[in-house]
C-alpha positions in Angstrom: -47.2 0.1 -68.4 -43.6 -1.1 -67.8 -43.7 -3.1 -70.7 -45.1 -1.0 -73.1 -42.2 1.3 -72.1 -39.6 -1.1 -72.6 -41.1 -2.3 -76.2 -41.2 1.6 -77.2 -37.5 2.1 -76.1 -36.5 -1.3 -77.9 -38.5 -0.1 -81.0 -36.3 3.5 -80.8 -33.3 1.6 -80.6 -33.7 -0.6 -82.9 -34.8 2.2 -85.8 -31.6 4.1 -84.3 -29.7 1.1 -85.3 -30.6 0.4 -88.6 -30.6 3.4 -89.8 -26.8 3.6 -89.7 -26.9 0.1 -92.3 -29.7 1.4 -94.9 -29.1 3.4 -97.6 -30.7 6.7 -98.6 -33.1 6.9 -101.8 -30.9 6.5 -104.9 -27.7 5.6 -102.9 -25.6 3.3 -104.2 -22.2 1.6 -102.5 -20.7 1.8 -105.8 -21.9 2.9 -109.9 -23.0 0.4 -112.2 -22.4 -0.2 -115.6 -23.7 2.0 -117.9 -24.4 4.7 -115.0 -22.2 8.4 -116.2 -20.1 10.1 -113.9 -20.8 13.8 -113.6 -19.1 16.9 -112.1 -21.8 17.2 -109.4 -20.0 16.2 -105.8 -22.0 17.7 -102.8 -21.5 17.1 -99.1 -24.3 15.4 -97.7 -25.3 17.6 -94.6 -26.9 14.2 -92.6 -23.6 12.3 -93.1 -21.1 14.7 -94.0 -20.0 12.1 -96.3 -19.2 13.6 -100.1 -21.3 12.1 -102.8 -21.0 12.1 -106.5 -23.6 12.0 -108.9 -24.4 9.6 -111.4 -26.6 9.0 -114.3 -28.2 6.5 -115.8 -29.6 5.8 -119.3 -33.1 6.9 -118.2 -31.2 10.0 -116.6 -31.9 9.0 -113.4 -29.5 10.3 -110.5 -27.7 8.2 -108.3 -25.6 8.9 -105.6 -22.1 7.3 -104.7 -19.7 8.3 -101.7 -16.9 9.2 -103.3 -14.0 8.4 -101.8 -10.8 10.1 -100.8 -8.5 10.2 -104.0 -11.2 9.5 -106.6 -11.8 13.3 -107.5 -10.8 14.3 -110.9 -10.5 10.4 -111.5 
């Protein structure tokens, strides 16, 4: 029983872990070529990080951080 406790608390911790290095669906670390800014900037209310929208040819969104002194750039 011991064990089985200790593998579900290492299993927890380790999700809890991760989750801080993976990125959310469409999430990118910075925009591609070819993706187009837009005006759209929202705060994110699981990170409280701002993100900007991007699209791509196929008009797909994508979702950058954007960072302090990039607004309006």
């Amino acid at each position: 029983m011991g064990v089985l406790i200790g593998v579900t608390v290492a299993v927890i911790v380790g999700l809890l872990i991760a989750s801080f290095f993976v990125r959310r669906y469409r999430e990118a670390t910075r925009p591609h070529s070819g993706w187009q800014r837009t005006d759209e900037v929202f705060n994110d209310p699981s990170t409280q990080r701002v993100m900007r929208v991007y699209l791509d040819t196929d008009g797909s969104r994508h979702y950058v951080e954007e960072r302090r002194g990039t607004r309006g750039a």
